[in-house]
C-alpha angles and dihedrals in degrees: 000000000000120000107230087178135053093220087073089078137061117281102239094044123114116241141174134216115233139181112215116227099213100049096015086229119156103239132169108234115194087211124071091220099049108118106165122061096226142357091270101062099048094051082050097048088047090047091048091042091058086045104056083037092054093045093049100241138124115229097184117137124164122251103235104326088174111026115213093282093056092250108144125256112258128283141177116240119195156008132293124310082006096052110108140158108280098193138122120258108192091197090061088085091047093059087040083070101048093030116036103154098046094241106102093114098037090060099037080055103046081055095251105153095224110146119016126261091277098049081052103044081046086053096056096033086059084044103052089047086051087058096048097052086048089063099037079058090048084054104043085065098042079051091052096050100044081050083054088053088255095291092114091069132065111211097251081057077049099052093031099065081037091068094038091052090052085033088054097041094056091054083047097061092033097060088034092066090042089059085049082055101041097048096043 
């Protein structure tokens, strides 16, 4: 059975959120390779894949290239150590606000009272749901090249948005457990 919520799982695994291409449903998956949320709808997509290949045509659609607000879909730019994410995240603005000189953190770290405890709460919440979009972002484009039968992606892209998805999910967790902390 597919897992739609985290608290199915032990507390201390480690889990990854994934979007399923066949029903587009969020799933925690307890394996960094699963891609379907259940045995259904991988046996579906691959019948519809043969389908669509035995009947000579490409079914390929993008996911979501231009989201409501006409912001383009996401994209790597770059080579090598240079190569990084080029995508909108609409919860950036909001931290500008609270945020303006980018040391919010620094200072909530050090131990420097500077906001109360719901400023910060509202911070790292901000923070965790722009971390969240980020990887939704990092997955959207590992989605896109497995439905291209992984030929839109070179293996340094690969290993690239690899990296940033175990990267992401660390500060996940991470500001995940400082929010525990902070609304206790």
């Amino acid at each position: 059975m597919p897992k739609y919520s985290r608290e199915e799982f032990p507390a201390n695994s480690i889990v990854y959120e994934r979007t399923c291409p066949y029903c587009a449903r969020d799933f925690w998956a307890n394996k960094p390779r699963a891609v379907y949320c259940s045995a259904k709808c991988r046996v579906y997509a691959n019948k519809r894949k043969r389908e669509a290949q035995a009947a000579g045509t490409a079914e390929h659609k993008p996911l979501n290239p231009v989201d409501e607000r006409g912001n383009p879909g996401p994209a790597l730019v770059g080579e090598g150590s240079r190569m990084r994410l080029d995508y909108h995240n609409p919860f950036d603005e909001e931290i500008r606000k609270i945020d303006p000189h980018a040391d919010f953190e620094l200072k909530h770290e050090a131990g420097i009272v500077v906001q109360s405890e719901e400023s910060l709460a509202s911070y790292y919440t901000l923070r965790l749901k722009g971390c969240m979009y980020y990887n939704k972002a990092v997955r959207y484009l590992l989605l896109e090249d497995q439905i291209n039968n992984f030929r839109q992606l070179t293996p340094p892209q690969k290993r690239f948005l690899a990296s940033e998805e175990f990267r992401v999910d660390a500060e996940i967790s991470r500001l995940n457990r400082l929010l525990r902390q902070i609304t206790r």
